[in-house]
Every structure is written in C-alpha cells, then in structure tokens.
C-alpha positions in Angstrom: 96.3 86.2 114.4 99.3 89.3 115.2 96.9 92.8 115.7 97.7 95.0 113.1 99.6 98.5 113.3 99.1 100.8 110.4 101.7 103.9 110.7 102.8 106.4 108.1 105.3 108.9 107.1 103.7 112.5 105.1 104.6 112.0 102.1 107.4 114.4 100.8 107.6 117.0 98.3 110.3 115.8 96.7 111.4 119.8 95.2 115.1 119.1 96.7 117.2 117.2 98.9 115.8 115.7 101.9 117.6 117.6 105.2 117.6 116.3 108.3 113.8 116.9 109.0 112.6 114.9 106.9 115.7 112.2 108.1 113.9 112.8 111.6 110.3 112.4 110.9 111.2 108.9 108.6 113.2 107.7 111.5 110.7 108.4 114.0 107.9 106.3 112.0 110.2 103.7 111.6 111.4 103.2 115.3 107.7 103.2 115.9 106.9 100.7 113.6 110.2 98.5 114.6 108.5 98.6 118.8 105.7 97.3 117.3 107.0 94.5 115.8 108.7 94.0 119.1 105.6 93.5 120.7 104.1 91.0 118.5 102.6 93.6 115.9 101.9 93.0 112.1 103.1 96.3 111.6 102.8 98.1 108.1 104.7 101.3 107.5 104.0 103.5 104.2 106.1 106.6 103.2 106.4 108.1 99.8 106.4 111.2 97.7 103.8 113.8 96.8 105.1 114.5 92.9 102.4 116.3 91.1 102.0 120.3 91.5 103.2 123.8 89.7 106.5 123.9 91.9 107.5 120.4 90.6 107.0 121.4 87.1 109.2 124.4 87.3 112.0 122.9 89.3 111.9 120.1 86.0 111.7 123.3 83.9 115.0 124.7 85.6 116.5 121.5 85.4 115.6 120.9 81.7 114.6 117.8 82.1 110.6 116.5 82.3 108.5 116.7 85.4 108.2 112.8 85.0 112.4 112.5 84.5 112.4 114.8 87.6 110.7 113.0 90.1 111.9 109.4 89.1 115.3 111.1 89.6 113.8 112.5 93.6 112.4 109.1 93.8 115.7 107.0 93.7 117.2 109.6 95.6 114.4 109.2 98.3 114.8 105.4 98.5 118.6 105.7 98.5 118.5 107.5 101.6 116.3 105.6 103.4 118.2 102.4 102.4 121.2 104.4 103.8 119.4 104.8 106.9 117.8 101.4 107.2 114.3 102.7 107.0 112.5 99.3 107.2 109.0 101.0 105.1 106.5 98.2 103.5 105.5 100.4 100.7 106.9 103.8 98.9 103.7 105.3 97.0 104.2 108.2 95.2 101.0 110.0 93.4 102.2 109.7 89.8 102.0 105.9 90.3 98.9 104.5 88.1 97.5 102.7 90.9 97.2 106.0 93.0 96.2 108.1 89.9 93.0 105.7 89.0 91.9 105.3 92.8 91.9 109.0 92.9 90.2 109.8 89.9 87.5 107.3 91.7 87.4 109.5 94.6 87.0 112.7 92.9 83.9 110.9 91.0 82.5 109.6 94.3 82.9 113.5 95.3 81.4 114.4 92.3 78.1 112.5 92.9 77.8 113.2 96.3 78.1 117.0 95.9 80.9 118.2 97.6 82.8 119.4 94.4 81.5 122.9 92.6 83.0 125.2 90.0 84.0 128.8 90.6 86.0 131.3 90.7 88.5 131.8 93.1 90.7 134.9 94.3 93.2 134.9 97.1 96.6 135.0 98.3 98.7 131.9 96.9 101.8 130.8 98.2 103.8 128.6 95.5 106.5 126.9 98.0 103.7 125.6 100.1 101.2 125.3 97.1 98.4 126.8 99.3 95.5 129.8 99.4 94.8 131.8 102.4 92.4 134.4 102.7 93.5 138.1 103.8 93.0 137.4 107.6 95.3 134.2 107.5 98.6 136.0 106.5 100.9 136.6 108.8 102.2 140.0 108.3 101.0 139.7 104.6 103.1 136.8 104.2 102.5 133.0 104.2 101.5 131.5 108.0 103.2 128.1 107.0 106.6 129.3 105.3 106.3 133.0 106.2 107.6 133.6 102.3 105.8 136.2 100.1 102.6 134.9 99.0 100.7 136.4 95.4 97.1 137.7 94.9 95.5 135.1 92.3 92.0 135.2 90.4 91.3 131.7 88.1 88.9 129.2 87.5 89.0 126.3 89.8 86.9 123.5 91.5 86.1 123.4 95.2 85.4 121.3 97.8 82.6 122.3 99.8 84.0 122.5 103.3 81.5 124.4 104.9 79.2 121.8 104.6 81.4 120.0 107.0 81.4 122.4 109.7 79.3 121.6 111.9 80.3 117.6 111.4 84.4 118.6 112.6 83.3 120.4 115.5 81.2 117.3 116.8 84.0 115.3 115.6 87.2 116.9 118.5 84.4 116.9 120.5 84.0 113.8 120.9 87.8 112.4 120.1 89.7 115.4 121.8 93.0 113.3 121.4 92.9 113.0 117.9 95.7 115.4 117.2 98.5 115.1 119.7 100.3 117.1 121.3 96.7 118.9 122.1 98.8 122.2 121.0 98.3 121.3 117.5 94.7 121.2 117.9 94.4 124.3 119.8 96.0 126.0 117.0 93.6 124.9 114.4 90.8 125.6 115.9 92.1 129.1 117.0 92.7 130.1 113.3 90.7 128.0 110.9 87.9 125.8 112.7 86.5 128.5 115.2 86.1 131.8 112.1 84.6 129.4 110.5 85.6 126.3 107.4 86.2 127.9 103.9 86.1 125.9 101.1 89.1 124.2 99.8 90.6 125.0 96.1 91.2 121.2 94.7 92.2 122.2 91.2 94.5 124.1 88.7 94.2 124.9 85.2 97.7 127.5 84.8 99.8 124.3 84.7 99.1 120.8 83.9 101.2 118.5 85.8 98.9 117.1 87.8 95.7 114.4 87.1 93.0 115.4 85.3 89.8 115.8 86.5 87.2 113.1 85.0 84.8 115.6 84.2 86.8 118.3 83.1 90.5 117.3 82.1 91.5 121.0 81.7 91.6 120.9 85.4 94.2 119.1 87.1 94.0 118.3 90.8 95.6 120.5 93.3 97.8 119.1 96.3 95.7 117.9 99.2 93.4 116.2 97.7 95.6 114.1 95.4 98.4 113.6 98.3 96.3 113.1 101.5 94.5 110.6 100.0 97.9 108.0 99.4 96.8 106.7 102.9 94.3 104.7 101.3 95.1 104.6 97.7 98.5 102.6 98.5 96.5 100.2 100.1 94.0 99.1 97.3 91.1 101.6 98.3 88.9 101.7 95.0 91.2 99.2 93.4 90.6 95.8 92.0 92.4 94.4 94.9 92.1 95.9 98.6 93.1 93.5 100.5 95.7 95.3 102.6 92.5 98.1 102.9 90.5 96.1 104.4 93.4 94.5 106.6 95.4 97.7 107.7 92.9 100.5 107.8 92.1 102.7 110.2 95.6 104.0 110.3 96.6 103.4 114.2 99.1 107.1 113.4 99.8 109.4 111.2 103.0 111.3 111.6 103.6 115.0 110.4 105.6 117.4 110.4 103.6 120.7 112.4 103.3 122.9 109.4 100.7 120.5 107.5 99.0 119.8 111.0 95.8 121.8 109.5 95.6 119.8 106.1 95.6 116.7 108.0 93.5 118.3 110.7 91.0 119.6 109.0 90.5 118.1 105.2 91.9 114.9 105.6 89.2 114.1 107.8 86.2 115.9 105.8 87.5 113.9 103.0 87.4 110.4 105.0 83.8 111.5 106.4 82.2 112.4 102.9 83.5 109.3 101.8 82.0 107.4 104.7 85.4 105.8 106.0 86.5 105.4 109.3 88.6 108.0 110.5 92.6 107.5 111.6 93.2 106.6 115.5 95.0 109.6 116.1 97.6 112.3 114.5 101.0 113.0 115.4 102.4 116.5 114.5 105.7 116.7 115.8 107.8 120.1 116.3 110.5 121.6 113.5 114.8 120.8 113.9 116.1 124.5 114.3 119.7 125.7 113.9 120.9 128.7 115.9 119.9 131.2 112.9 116.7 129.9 113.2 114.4 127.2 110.7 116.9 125.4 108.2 116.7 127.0 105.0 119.1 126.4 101.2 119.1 130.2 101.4 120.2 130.9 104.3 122.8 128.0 104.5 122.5 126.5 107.4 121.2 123.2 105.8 122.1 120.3 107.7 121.8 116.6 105.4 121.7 113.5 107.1 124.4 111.8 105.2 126.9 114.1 106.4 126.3 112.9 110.1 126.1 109.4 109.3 129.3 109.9 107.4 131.1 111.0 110.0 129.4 109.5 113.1 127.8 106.2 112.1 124.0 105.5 111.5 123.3 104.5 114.7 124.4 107.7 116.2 123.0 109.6 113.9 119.2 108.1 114.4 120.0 108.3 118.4 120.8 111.7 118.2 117.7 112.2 116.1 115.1 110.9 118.3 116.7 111.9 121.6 117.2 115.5 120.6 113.4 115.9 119.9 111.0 117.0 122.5 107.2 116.3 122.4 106.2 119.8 121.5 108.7 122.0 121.3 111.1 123.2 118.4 114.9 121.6 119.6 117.8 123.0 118.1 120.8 121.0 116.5 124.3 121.6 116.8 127.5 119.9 115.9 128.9 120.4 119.6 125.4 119.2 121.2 126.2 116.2 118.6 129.6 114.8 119.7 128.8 115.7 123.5 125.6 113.5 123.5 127.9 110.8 121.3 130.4 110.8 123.9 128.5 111.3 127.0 125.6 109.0 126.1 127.1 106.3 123.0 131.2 105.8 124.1 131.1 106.7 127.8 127.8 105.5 129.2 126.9 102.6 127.0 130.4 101.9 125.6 131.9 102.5 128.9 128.9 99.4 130.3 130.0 96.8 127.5 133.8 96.9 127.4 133.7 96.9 131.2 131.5 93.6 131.6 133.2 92.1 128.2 136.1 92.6 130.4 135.5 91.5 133.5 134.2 88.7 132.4 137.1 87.3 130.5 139.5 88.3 133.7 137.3 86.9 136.0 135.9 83.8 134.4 137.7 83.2 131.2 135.2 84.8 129.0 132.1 82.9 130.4 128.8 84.1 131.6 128.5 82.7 135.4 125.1 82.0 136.8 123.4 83.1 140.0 124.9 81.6 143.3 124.5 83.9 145.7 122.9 87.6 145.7 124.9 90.8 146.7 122.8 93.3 148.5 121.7 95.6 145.7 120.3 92.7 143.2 117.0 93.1 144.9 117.0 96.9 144.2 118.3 96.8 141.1 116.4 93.9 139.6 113.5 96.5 140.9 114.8 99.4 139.0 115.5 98.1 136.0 112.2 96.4 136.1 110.8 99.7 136.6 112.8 101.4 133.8 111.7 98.6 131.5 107.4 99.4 132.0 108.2 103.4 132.0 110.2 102.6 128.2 106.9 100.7 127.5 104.6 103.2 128.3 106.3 105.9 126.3 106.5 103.7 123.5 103.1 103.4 123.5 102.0 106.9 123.5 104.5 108.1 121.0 107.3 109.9 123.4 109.9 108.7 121.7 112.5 110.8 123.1 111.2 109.8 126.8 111.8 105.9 126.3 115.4 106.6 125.4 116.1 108.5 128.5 114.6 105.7 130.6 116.3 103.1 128.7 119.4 105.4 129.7 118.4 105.7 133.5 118.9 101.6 133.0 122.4 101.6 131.6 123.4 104.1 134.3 121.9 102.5 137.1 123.8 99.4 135.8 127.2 101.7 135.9 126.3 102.5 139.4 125.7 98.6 140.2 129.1 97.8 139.2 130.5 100.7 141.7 128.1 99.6 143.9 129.4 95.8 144.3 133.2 96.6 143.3 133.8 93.0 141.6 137.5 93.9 141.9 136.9 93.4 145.7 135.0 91.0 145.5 137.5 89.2 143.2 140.5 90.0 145.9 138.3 88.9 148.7 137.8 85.5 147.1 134.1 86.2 147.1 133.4 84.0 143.8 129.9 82.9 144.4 128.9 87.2 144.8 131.6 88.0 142.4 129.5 85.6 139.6 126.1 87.2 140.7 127.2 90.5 139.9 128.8 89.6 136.8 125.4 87.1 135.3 123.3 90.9 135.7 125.9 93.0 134.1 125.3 90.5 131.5 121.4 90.4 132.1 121.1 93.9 131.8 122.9 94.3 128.8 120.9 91.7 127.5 117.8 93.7 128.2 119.5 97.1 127.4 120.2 95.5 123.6 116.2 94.2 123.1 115.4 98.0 123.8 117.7 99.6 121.7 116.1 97.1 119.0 113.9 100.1 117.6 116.3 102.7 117.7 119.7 101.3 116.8 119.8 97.5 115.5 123.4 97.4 114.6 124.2 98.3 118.3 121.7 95.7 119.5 123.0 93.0 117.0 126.6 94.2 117.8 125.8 93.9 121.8 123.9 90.4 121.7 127.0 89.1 119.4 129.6 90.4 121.8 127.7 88.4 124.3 127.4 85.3 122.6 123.5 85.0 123.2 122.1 85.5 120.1 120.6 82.0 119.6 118.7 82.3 123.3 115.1 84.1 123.4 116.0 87.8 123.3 112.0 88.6 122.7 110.0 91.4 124.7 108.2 88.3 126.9 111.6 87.7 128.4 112.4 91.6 129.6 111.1 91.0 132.9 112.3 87.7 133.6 116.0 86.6 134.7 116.8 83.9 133.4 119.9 81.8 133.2 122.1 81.9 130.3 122.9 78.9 128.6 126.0 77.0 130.0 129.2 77.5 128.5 128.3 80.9 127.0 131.3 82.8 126.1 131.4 86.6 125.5 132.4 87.5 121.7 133.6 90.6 119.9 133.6 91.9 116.6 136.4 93.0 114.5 136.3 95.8 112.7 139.1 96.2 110.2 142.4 94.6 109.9 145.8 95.7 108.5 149.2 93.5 108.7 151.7 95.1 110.0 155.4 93.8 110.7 154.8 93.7 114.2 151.5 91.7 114.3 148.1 93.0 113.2 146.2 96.3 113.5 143.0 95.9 114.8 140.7 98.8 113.9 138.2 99.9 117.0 135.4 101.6 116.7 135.6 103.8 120.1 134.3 102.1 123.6 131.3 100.5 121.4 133.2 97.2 121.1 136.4 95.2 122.8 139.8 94.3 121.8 140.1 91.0 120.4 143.3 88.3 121.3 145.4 86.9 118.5 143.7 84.2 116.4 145.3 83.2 113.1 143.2 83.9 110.0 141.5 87.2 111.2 139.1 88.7 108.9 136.7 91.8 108.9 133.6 90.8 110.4 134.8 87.3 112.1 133.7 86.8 115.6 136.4 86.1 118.2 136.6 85.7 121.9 137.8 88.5 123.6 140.3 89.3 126.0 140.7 93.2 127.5 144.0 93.8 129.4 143.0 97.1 129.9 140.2 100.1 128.6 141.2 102.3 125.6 140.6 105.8 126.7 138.3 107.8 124.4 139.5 108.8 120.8 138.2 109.2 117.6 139.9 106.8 116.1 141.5 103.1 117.8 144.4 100.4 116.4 145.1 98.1 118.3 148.1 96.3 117.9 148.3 92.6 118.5 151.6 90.7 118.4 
C-alpha cells in the first residue's frame, strides 16, 4: 500500500481576482504534491475558497447581485485559473458547500458541549478587509498588524471561544514540536505578540450581517471566519459526515501551506480547535513570505497588481510557474519584475536549458543520424560527472523533502550547467574530426542521460517541458521513474531523437515552421506536417535567440 501525503492550499477569500500570490502559493502546493507522486506517494491535494463573511456580502451588494450568485461567479473563476495553470488539486471545497456547512454546524455543537463556546459582549478594534479583532496593544500604529489598513472600534453581541483555557496546552505543545511552523521566524513572531502576553479569546460569531451559517443554538448568530474556514481541512474530507473515509485515510495533514499574514490563525486557533476536538494535530505548517513589487506589497489601489494570466500570456505556463517558485526564498519577501522575468527566461529557460537540448538534438542527428549511441568507451570526465550529477540529484531530493522549493531548482540547474560544461569539456566536434567514435558515442549516450534525468526533475515544476524533452528524445515508452535517477542505463536500440512542431503555415516557398525559442529543434521536410506531429529532426545549425522563430523548409 503507497504512504499517503495530505497537502493543502489556504483557502481564498475569493473578494477579487486572484494576483499572482495566490498563483504562487497554489503552484507551490501543487509542485509539492506532483514530487510526491514522483516518489511513489498517494498524494491528495485540497484547495478552495473561504465564501461566507460581511466583506463578501458587500462586494455582492456592490455588484447587485446575491452573495450566493457572487461566489459561484469567484468560484468558476477560481477553477478556471487553476485549470489554466494545470493545478492538478483532488478536491475544491468551498464553505457554502452543504457538506462543509453540516460538518461544521457538528463542530460548533461538539464545542458547545464541551464548553469552549460562551456569550458576551465584545469591544475592540475590527478590521473588515481581514475580517479580524485586535485589542489596543496589537495595532500597529493604530492600524491593522496584518493589512496595516484603518481598522474600527466595535461593541456587539457575539460568541467566543475560550482560548485561554488553552494556554497553558499551546505552550507545551511548540515545546515539544518546535518545528511545527517553518520557517522558525513565523513562530518566533507569534509567540512574541500573541502567545507570550498571553491567549485572548477568539470572537467566532456575527449578528450585524447574516451571510454566514447559523449557529445551532442561536441562528441569529452566524459564524465568523476562522472557525468556519480553518476547519475545511477536515470537513472536505468527511470529518462528522456520513462517510469519512478519506478522514480516516488522509489525515493528519503531512503540510499546510500559507501565506505569512494568516500564520497566527493557523498557529494559534487551528490547533486549539484540533485539540479541544481531540484530533491529531497537522505534521507541520508552511508560512511562506509575500511577492513584492518595487512600490512595495501589491495592492488594486495602488496599481501595481500583477495577474498571472498576463505572464502566462505572454511567456508560456511553464515559465511562468518556474519563475514563480525560483523567485521565492524561504523566508524572505522577493520582489517581481518584468526585467528580472525575461532575464531569468532567457538566462535560465532558452540559453541554459534550451541551449542543452538543441545542442544534443543536434549533435546527435550530425553525428549518428538521429540515434542515441551506447557506452563504448569512457572520456575522462564521465567518472566526475556521473558523480556530480549524482550528487545534484540527492541535494534536489533533500530540498524537496523539506519544502525549499526554490533550492531544488537551483540544484537541478547546477546539473544542466555542469552538463553545458561536459560538452566543452569533451569537444565532440574534436572528437568527431579525430575519428574518436567509440568517446565521441560516450559523450553523446550522457548528454542524452542527463537530459533524461534533467526532464524526471522538472516533472513537478514544468510537465510540458518534461513531456516536450522525453518526446524530443524519443524515450518516452522506457522507465523514466525516480528509481532509475541514479542508475545509467542503456537506451533502447534504435532510439531516434524526435521533435515537436509547433505551428505550420504554407508558404510558396515551402512551409513555415513556427519555433518556440531554443526550447525545441528544427524539424526536416516530411510530407503531411501537422501541428503537434512528431518528426525526426535534423539541425544544420542553432537559431540565435528571439522572441519569435519560422523556420523555413523548402
């Protein structure tokens, strides 16, 4: 039986379009989830969108439609976008689904008879963007410490969940799992501000607005934001259902993955809430750092709004998710711009990896007629670099495994340009003058190898590049699984490179071949070419860099 891998997105408050934030955090969870499944996993990944509160209903207000017509609309929108993106999620809850809203009313009635929900009266400072109280002390500069927007004094009725009653229980808790919340910054923080002056109870209920889900035991009430939304871990799969199978199979969550500003929610109540309801707790918390543009945190009002469509417009998907997850380090705010963009695109995607593939592709056809040679006799450097790669290969592992995304790509990129520096290193062009065929096939059977490997580790990350890379090899049908990254193995006999091509236009003079740029290789004449037929390929010579290719074939 596979081990199972439970990850999940937060899930968004859907009050506008998703920017490239949220495009980040979705495609972090997913590259996760997609390593997993690399290494044997029955991995489960849940995303989805927290629909109920006061901001919701006056966004549907503005838009003069029904908070219920407003987040179907959000909701499609959301799932368009992660279809766009190729976001490969198991399930999409979202808390005005009735199988969320019954499990929840359950929990509130478990609360309920255990005690940890009063009546009373509360007064503080409310911010309406984040949906959240603070006390005096917690502003920043009288404004909110999440948003830093302008926060309201506010006196109602309201139900509370008695987090003091807790305290003693959280402390004891990071005691004894101090990696709970990574990076340890995150934890540092909340324990600074909110653990160490001491717990104060949590505000679970409205009665100014009622979009929201009643209270069972007093329906003027309707629930208040963290506890309806932090609980979809475990409502979307079956907890106090008729059927919780996929409870009892997937939890504990192995990671949840959140954006920094909600680090305390998850922190803090999520696992109060767990405890009081006698659950195990998650294996550990991710809250990663914030996208920032040069005028600082992305905001409608200011403008600088970045969406991911735009980039995947104009750059593709796969260099759009790269970028993503390579710009982002571990604990630090990283700032996007549209230069850093095409340089990393260019540097990195066309002239590192694009550069590797249409130079083997080529060789390989000038060489030996388009076929993969095997192993006669080694060169000098195929000890050191089957040892570096090899190397490359555990380091990629070992950051996948502790979450450092951003780390595995650069080691998977150390690999692609320590297989540049092979080819320099064994100059196939001398060894083809020299007559040196039996080196001259060595060298080319680990261009091919390492590409090979190079395509199983972009798997995660980019999966049309991997697919694209494999095809243009021709080794699809061979075992391209994690088990074989270490090993070097011969290819099957007879295997001859392929290529893609991309679009296709008659011309008078022959046929316009549409390239994307270095990420694929020119194709001969064949009669009948179509868009997406693979043919063998033949480079006379390597396209220098543009934004856009044709090829003419005569």
């Amino acid at each position: 039986m596979k081990k199972t891998f439970y990850i999940t997105t937060p899930i968004y408050y859907p009050s506008g379009k998703f920017h490239i934030g949220t495009a980040y955090c979705t495609t972090l969870v997913d590259s996760i989830k997609r390593y997993k499944e690399l290494r044997g996993y029955d991995a489960y990944m849940l995303t989805g969108l927290d629909e109920h509160g006061q901001k919701i209903q006056t966004k549907a207000e503005e838009n003069n439609v029904s908070p219920q017509e407003f987040v179907d609309d959000m909701a499609k929108k959301a799932k368009d976008l992660w279809k766009l993106m190729d976001i490969s999620y198991d399930d999409f809850i979202r808390t005005t689904d009735e199988r969320h809203v019954k499990s929840v009313t359950k929990i509130v009635e478990k609360f309920l008879e255990n005690g940890d929900i009063y009546k009373g009266m509360y007064e503080d400072w409310y911010c309406m963007p984040c949906e959240n109280y603070f006390t005096e002390t917690q502003l920043v500069d009288g404004k909110c410490p999440d948003c830093g927007r302008e926060v309201k004094k506010m006196k109602e009725e309201s139900y509370f969940f008695n987090m003091k009653k807790y305290q003693k229980w959280i402390e004891e808790f990071y005691k004894e799992n101090p990696d709970f919340i990574e990076p340890e910054s995150r934890k540092n923080e909340i324990f600074k501000n909110f653990i160490n002056p001491g717990l104060e109870d949590l505000c679970i209920s409205r009665a100014t607005f009622d979009w929201g889900i009643p209270l069972p035991n007093d329906p003027k009430h309707v629930l208040y934001v963290w506890l309806d939304a932090l609980t979809n871990y475990i409502t979307a799969l079956g907890y106090m259902s008729d059927d919780d199978t996929l409870f009892k199979k997937y939890w504990p969550a192995d990671l949840h993955v959140v954006g920094k500003e909600i680090i305390r929610f998850h922190g803090i109540y999520w696992p109060i809430f767990l405890h009081a309801l006698g659950l195990e707790m998650p294996k550990k918390i991710y809250a990663h750092s914030w996208i920032v543009m040069k005028d600082g945190k992305m905001s409608k009002s200011v403008g600088n709004v970045i969406y991911p469509e735009t980039l995947i417009n104009r750059y593709g998907l796969d260099a759009t998710k790269y970028y993503l997850l390579r710009l982002m380090s571990f604990d630090k705010d990283s700032m996007f711009t549209p230069d850093d963009f095409v340089e990393r695109y260019n540097s990195d995607l066309a002239n590192d990896l694009g550069n590797l593939l249409n130079r083997t592709i080529g060789m390989m056809n000038k060489y030996f007629d388009g076929y993969i040679p095997n192993i006669t006799k080694h060169t000098e450097f195929d000890a050191s670099f089957e040892e570096y790669v090899n190397d490359k290969i555990n380091n990629f592992a070992e950051c996948m495994d502790t979450y450092h995304v951003s780390n595995a790509l650069i080691e998977l990129w150390n690999i692609i340009s320590r297989t540049n520096k092979y080819i320099d290193e064994t100059a196939p062009w001398v060894l083809s003058k020299e007559g040196n065929t039996d080196e001259l096939k060595t060298v080319m059977y680990y261009l091919a190898e390492s590409l090979r490997k190079v395509a199983i580790l972009l798997k995660p990350f980019m999966k049309n590049t991997s697919e694209s890379i494999l095809s243009q090899l021709n080794i699809n049908d061979i075992d391209n699984s994690w088990d074989t990254l270490l090993n070097y193995n011969d290819f099957k006999e007879g295997t001859k490179v392929k290529g893609i091509i991309r679009n296709t236009e008659a011309h008078k003079n022959g046929i316009f071949i549409e390239l994307k740029p270095n990420l694929v290789g020119m194709a001969e004449y064949q009669e009948g070419i179509e868009y997406g037929k693979q043919v063998d390929v033949f480079i006379k010579k390597i396209i220098p860099e543009k934004k856009k290719i044709k090829l003419i074939i005569c």
